[in-house]
C-alpha positions in Angstrom: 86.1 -125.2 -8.0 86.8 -128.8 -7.1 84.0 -130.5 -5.7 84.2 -133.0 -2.6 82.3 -136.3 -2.9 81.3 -138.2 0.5 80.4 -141.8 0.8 77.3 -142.2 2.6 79.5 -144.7 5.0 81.7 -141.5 5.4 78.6 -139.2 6.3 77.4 -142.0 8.5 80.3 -141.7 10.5 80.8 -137.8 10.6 76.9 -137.7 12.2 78.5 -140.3 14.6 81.1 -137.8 15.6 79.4 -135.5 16.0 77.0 -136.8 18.0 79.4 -138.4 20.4 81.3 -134.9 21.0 77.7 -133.3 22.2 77.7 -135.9 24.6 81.1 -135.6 26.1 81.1 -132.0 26.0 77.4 -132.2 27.7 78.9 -134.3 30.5 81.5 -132.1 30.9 80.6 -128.6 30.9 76.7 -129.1 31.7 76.0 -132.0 33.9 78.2 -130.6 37.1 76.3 -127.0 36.8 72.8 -128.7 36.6 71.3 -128.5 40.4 69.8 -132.5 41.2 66.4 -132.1 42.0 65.7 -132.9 45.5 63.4 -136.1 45.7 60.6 -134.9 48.6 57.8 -136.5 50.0 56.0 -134.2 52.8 55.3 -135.2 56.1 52.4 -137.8 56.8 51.6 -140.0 59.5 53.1 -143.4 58.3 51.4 -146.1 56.2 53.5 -149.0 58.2 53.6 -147.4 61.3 50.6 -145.1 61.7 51.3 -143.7 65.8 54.2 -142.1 64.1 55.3 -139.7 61.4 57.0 -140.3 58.0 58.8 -137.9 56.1 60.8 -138.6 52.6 59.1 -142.1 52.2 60.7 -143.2 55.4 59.4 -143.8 59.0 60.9 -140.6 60.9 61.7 -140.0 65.3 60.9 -136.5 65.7 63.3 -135.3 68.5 63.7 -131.7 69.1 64.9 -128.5 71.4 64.9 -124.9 70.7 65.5 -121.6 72.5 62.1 -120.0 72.1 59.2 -120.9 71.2 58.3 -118.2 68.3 61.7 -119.2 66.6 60.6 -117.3 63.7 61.5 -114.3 65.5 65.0 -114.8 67.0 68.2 -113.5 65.7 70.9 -116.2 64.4 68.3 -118.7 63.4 70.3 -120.6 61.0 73.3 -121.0 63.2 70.4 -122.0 65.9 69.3 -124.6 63.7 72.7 -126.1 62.5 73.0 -126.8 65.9 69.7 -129.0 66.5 70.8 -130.5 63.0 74.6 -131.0 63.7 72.9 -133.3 67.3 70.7 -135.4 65.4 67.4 -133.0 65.8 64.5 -132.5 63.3 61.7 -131.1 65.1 60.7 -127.3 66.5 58.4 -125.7 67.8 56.7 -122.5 66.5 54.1 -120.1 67.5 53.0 -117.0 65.8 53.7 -115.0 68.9 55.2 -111.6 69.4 55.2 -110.7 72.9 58.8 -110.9 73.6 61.5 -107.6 73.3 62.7 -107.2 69.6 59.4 -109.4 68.4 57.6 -107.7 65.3 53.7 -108.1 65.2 51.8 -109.1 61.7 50.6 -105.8 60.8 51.6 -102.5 59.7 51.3 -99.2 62.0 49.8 -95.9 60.4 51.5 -92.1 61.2 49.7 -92.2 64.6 50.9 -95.6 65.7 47.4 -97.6 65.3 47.4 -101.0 63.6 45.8 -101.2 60.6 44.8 -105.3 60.2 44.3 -105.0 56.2 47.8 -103.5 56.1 50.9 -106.1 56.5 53.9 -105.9 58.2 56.7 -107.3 55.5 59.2 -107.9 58.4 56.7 -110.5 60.2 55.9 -112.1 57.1 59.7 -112.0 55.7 60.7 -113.7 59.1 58.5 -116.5 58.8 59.1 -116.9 55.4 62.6 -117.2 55.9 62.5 -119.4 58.9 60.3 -122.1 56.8 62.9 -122.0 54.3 65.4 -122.5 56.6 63.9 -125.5 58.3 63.5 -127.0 54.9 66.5 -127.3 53.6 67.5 -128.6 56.7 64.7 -131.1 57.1 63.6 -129.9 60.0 59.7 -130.6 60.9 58.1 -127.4 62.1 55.0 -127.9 64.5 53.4 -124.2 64.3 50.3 -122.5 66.5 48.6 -120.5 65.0 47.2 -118.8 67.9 49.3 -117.9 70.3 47.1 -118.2 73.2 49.1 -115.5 76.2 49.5 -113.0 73.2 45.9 -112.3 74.0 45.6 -112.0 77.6 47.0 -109.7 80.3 49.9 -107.4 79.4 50.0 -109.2 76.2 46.9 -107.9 75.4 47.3 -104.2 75.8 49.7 -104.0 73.3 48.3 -106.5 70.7 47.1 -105.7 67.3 43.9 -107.1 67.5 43.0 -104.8 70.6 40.6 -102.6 69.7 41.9 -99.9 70.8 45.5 -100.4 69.1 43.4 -100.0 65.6 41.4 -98.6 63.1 39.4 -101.0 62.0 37.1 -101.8 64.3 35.9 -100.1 68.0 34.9 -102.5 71.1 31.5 -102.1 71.0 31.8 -102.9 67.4 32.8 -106.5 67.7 32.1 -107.3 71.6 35.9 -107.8 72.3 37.7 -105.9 75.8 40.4 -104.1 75.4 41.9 -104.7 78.9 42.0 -108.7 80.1 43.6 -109.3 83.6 43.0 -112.9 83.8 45.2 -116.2 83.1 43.4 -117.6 80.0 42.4 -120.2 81.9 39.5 -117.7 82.9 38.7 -117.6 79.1 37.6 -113.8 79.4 38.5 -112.4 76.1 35.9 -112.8 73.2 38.3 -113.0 71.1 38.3 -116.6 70.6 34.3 -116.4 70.7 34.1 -115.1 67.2 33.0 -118.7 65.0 29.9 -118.9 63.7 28.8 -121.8 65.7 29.4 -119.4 68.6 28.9 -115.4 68.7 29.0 -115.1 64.9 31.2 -112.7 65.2 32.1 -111.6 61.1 33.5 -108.5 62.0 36.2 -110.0 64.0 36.1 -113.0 62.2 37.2 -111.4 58.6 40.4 -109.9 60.6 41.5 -113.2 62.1 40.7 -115.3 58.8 42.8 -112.6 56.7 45.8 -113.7 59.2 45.2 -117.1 59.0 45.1 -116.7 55.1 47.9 -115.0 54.5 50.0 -117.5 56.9 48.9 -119.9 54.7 49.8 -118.7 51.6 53.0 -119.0 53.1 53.4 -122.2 54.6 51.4 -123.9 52.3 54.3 -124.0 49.8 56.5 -126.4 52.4 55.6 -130.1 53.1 57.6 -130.3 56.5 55.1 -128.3 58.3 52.1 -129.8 60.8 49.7 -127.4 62.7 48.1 -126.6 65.9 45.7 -124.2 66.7 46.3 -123.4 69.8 48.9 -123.5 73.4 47.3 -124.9 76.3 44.0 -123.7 75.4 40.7 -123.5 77.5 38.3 -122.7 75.3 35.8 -124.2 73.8 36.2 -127.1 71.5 33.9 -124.9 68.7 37.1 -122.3 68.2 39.8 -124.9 67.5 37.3 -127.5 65.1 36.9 -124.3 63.1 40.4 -123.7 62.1 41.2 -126.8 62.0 38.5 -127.8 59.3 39.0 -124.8 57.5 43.3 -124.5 57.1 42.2 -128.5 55.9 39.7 -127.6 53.2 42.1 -124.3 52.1 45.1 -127.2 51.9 42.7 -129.6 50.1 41.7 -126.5 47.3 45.4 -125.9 46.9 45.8 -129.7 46.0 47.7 -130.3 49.4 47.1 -131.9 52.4 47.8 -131.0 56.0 48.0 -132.8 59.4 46.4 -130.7 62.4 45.8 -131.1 66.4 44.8 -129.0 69.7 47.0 -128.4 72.7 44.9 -128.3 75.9 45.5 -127.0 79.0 45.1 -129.7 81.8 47.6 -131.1 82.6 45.3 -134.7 83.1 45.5 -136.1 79.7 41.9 -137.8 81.3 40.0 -135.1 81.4 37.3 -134.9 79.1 38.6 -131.7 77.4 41.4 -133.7 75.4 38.9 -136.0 73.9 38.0 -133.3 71.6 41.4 -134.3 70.1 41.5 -138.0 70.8 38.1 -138.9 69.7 37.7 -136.9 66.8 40.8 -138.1 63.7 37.9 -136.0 61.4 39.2 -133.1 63.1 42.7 -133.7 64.4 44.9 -135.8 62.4 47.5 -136.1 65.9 47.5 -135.4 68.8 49.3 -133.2 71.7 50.1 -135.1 75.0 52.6 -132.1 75.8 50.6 -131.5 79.3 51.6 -135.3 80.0 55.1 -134.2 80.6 54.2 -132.3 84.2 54.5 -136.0 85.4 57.3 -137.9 86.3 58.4 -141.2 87.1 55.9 -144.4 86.5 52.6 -142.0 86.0 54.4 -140.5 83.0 54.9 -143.5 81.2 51.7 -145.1 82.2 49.5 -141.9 81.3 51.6 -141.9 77.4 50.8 -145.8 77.0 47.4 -145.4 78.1 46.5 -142.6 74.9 48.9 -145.1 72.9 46.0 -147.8 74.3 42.9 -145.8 73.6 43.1 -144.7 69.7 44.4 -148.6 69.3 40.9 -149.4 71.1 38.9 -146.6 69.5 40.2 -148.0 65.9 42.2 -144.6 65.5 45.6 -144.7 66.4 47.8 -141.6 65.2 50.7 -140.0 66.0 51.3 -138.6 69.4 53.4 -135.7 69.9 55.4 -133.8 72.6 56.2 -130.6 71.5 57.1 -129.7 75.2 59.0 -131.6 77.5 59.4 -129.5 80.6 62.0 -129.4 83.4 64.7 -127.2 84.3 66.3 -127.0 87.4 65.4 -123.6 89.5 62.0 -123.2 86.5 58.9 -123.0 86.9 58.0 -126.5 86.2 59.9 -129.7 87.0 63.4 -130.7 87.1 66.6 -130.8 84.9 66.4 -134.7 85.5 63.0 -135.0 85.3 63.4 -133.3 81.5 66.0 -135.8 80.9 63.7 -139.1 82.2 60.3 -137.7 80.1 62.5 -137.4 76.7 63.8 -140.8 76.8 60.5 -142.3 78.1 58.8 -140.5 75.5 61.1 -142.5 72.6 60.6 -145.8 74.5 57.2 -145.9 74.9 56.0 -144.3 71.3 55.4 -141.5 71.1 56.0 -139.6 67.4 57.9 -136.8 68.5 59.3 -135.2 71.6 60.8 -131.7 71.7 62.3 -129.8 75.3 60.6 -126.5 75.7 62.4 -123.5 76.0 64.4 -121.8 79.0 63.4 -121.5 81.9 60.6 -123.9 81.8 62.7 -126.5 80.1 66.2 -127.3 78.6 65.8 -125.9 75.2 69.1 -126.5 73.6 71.7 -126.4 75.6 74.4 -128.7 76.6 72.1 -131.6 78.1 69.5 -131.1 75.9 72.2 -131.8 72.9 73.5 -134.5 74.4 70.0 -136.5 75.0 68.6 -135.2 71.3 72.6 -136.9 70.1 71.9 -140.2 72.1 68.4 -141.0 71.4 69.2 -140.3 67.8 71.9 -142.8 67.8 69.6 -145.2 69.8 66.6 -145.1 67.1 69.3 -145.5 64.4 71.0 -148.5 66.1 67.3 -150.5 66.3 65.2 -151.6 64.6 63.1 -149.0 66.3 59.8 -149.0 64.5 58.9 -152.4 65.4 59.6 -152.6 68.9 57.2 -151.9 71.9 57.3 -151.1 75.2 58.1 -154.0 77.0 58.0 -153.5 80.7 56.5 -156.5 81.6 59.9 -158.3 80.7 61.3 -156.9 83.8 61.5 -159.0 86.7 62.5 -157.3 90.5 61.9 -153.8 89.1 61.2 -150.9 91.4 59.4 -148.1 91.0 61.1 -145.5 88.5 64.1 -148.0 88.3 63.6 -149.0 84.7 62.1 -148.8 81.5 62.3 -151.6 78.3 61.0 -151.4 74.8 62.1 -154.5 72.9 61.4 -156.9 70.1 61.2 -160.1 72.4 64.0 -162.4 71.4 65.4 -159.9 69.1 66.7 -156.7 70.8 65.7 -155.0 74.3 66.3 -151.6 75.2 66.6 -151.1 79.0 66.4 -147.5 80.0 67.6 -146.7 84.2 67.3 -143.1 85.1 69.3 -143.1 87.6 71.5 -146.5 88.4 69.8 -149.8 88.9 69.5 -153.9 88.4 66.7 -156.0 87.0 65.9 -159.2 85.3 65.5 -159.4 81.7 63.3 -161.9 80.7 64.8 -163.9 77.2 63.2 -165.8 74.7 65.5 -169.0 75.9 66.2 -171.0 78.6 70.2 -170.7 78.1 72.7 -169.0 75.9 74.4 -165.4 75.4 73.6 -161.9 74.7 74.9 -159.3 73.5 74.9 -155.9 75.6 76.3 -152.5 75.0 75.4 -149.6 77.2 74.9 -145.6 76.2 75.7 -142.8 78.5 73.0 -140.5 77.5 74.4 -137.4 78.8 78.0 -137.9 77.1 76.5 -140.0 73.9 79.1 -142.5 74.2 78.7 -146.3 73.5 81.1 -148.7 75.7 81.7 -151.5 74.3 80.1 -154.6 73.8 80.7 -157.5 76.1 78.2 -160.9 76.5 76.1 -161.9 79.2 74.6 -165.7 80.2 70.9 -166.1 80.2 70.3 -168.5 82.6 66.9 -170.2 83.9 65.6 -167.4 80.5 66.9 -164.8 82.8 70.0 -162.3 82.6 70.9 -160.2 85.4 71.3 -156.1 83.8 73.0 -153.7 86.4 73.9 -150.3 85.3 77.5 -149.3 85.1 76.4 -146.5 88.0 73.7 -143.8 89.3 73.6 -142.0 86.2 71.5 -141.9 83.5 72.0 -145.5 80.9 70.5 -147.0 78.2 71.2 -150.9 77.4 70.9 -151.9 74.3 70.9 -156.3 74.1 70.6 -158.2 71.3 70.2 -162.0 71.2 73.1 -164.3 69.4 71.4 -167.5 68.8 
């Protein structure tokens, strides 16, 4: 056999070669199948910024809407939430309820139709599970209760899992709870919310609700867009919600995460002394609710949102405040279509970290106008240099009451918010010269365009284009 010599230069440049094919071939065939590996940083309140929220390493306006309120539970979620996404929204609402038709509870029913609250029910759990995912790959910040306050109270009540007479694991005079409540929970008449140790010591009871709370947990633990409150509109006593609070943080914290948590009271006065058990304590509540703040209207809203805004600044706390109800529909229960419209865009000019429209009746939800706002605040915050502008009333010269509302960075940008028509006098940074103004039809999210206006005597005259709702966005042109 003849034998084949090869130079070393020769073998040199066969190992070449071959290495240089692998790497075309690699780029070819491998590179386009391998999934990039989504860079994620979980919600936090920010570093720069800290009344509001960041998400991804960036500063992040929370603006929401949503048909329900326990979204987990509705048919064509994803379609529901393309929507919010496709008009600029990241933020919903969900509570762990099941008291409305086609709702699934938590827990699995025996052959005689009695709970059993060690047993699971896959579809609730599936259902949640799912709607996490589905919020997450969409970026969407999901503000969850854990207790669902009217599950467990009235007609509510009598079907609930937890009632002792819907199963077997425990009897009435077992853990002190009724099994009929005909109150509002404003009455606070169900035990149930009784059961920490600081209060009735209730283990019984209290190694049901903990096994809830841990398996919701091990589910929503594994998502970083998630923040948690214990409660709706609750009248209870300040021991139930530092509880849960303290113990979902210290679960989190032996998990190596970290969580962000707050309370939702029930009055409506963000004054009474009830909500201090949110606003005075961060080393129990990371954020805060001002939700209730939204029965008001006009001047009282905005001067009851910068007030809280005010008192964590002064009390060396300051923290995100959020809306995750913005109420108002017209022929609801609570407030007005318009008046929906006026606390959503006050909400974003005065800082608050989030605002979301509660569901129908008792607010817009997501239809048609609540799209359109969600769209035009969205393209607002991304037109500005939003983060670092305030509230800025005080720039406003022959303002009338309700007529306008400014957030600006003085002798940058101003944003002039009229709810319904109006004319003021902007105060500028200069004695003479030219600025810039554009105006935003918040229920159309349109931009005109952009014409110039004289400042004169460091005044400019701003006069909405008519009785509808406009935003002005001015920038100086030195």
């Amino acid at each position: 056999m003849k034998k084949v010599w090869i130079t070393i230069p020769l073998f040199f440049l066969l190992i070449f070669a071959a290495w240089y094919l692998v790497i075309e071939l690699g780029k070819k065939y491998i590179a386009p199948s391998a999934k990039k590996e989504k860079i994620y940083a979980p919600i936090r309140p920010s570093t720069t910024h800290p009344q509001y929220w960041s998400m991804n390493g960036e500063n992040v306006m929370l603006l929401g809407g949503s048909v329900e309120d326990n979204l987990f539970q509705i048919r064509d979620l994803e379609t529901h939430l393309d929507v919010l996404k496709s008009a600029g929204g990241n933020y919903v609402r969900n509570t762990m309820s099941s008291r409305d038709s086609g709702n699934v509870w938590a827990f699995a029913r025996n052959e005689e139709g009695y709970y059993d609250l060690r047993s699971e029910n896959d579809e609730y759990w599936k259902r949640f599970r799912e709607f996490l995912d589905a919020c997450d790959k969409r970026e969407i910040v999901v503000q969850i209760e854990l207790w669902a306050t009217f599950d467990f109270y009235r007609g509510n009540w009598e079907v609930n899992p937890f009632n002792p007479k819907n199963n077997i694991n425990y009897t009435a005079e077992r853990v002190q709870i009724p099994t009929e409540v005909k109150s509002h929970p404003t009455w606070t008449e169900n035990n149930f919310f009784r059961s920490v140790p600081t209060q009735e010591h209730n283990l019984r009871l209290l190694d049901f609700q903990q096994r809830f709370i841990d398996k919701l947990l091990s589910i929503s633990l594994n998502y970083g867009n998630v923040l948690y409150c214990m409660d709706n509109e609750t009248s209870v006593t300040s021991e139930w919600g530092k509880f849960w609070s303290l113990y979902i943080k210290k679960v989190a914290k032996e998990h190596g995460k970290q969580i962000f948590t707050t309370e939702m009271w029930d009055p409506w006065n963000l004054n009474h002394v009830a909500h201090r058990e949110t606003f005075d304590h961060p080393e129990i509540y990371d954020f805060v609710d001002i939700s209730q703040n939204n029965h008001n209207s006009g001047d009282t809203h905005w001067a009851n949102g910068l007030k809280q805004i005010e008192r964590l600044t002064l009390n060396g706390n300051l923290r995100p405040l959020n809306n995750v109800k913005v109420y108002g529909n017209d022929g609801g229960r609570h407030q007005t279509t318009q008046n929906a419209i006026e606390c959503f865009v006050r909400n974003v000019l005065l800082g608050a970290a989030s605002t979301r429209f509660h569901r129908p009746a008792s607010g817009q939800g997501l239809n048609t106008i609540a799209r359109q706002v969600i769209a035009s605040m969205r393209s607002f915050v991304d037109s500005t240099d939003f983060f670092h502008a305030k509230p800025s009333n005080h720039l406003l010269a022959e303002r009338e009451e309700n007529e306008a509302f400014c957030r600006a960075i003085e002798g940058k940008e101003y944003a002039i918010y009229f709810p319904n028509g109006g004319k003021v006098l902007l105060q500028c940074a200069t004695e003479q010269g030219e600025i810039s103004i554009r105006w935003l039809d918040i229920l159309k999210s349109g931009w005109t365009k952009t014409h110039h206006i004289t400042v004169r005597n460091s005044k400019a005259e701003i006069s909405a284009p008519d009785h509808k709702n406009w935003l002005a966005l001015i920038k100086w042109n030195p």
